[in-house]
N, C-alpha and C positions, 0 to 999 in steps of 0.2 A: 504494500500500500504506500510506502513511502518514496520507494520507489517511481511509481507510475504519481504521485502528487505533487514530488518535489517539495517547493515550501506552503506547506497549509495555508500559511498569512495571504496565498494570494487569491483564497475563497473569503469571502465578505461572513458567510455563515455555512452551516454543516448543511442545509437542502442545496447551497449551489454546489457542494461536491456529491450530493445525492442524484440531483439532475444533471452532473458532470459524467457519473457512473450510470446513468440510466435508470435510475433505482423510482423514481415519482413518474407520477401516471401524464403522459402525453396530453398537452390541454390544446385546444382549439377556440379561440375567444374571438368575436366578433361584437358590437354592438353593446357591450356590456355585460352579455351572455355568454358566460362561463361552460363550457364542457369539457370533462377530462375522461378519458381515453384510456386505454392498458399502457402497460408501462410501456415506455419510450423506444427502449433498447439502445439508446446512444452509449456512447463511451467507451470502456475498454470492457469488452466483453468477456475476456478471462476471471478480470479482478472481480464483476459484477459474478459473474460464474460460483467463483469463488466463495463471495459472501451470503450467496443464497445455499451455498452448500452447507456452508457452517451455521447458517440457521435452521436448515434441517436437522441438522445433528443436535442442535441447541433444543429445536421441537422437542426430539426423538427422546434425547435426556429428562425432559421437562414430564414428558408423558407419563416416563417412567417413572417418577417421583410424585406425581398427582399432585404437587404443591397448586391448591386452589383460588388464593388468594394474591398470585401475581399476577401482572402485566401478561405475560404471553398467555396464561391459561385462560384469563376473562377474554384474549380477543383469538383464542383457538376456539371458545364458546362461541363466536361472533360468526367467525368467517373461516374458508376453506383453509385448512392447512398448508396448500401453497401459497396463498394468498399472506396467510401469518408470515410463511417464512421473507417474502418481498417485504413486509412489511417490519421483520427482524434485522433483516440484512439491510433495513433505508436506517434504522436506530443504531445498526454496530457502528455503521458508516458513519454518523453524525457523532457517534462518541467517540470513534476513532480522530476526525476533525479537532475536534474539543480537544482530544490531549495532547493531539501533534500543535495546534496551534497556540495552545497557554503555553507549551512544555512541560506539561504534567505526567504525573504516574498515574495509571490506573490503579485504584484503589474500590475494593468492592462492599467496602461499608461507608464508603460517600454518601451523603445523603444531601440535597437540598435545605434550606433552611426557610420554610414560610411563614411571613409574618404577619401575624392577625390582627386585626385594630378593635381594638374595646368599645363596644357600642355602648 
């Protein structure tokens, strides 16, 4: 991945290297009206290859452990299992972005920080 990116700083955000790999659905917009399409397939079609492979196996593991209360398993409830794994492989991608371009480490008890305003 770092390879075929080069320097991450020169995507604005992680969907222009999702739509760089082909990873987001093909839009056709006219007149204000929005349609989006199957995925795109631009990009380098290896690395895209790639990343939906390792969301298969990411599924494949998940299945196996019935953990019901994540991310993949509410939108494997959702939608077709290939569909999860494009939809796996557009989120590695973006957090792939995220760490090449702050310079971070992956760390898998990261957690967001949301803050709630006292009504």
């Amino acid at each position: 991945m770092v390879a075929s990116l080069g320097d991450a700083k020169s995507f604005k955000n992680g969907r222009e290297v999702s739509a760089w790999l082909g990873l987001v659905p093909k839009q056709n917009s006219t007149g204000g009206k929005t349609v989006l399409l199957g995925m795109s397939k631009r990009g380098d079609s290896y690395l895209r290859t790639l990343l939906i492979q390792g969301a298969r196996s990411m599924i494949y593991a998940a299945q196996r452990k019935e953990i019901s209360d994540s991310w993949l398993s509410r939108l494997l409830k959702r939608r077709n299992a290939n569909v999860a794994a494009v939809a796996l492989a557009n989120k590695n991608a973006r957090i792939i972005w995220a760490l090449l371009a702050g310079d971070r480490e992956f760390r898998s008890d990261y957690t967001t920080v949301v803050a709630y305003e006292a009504a």
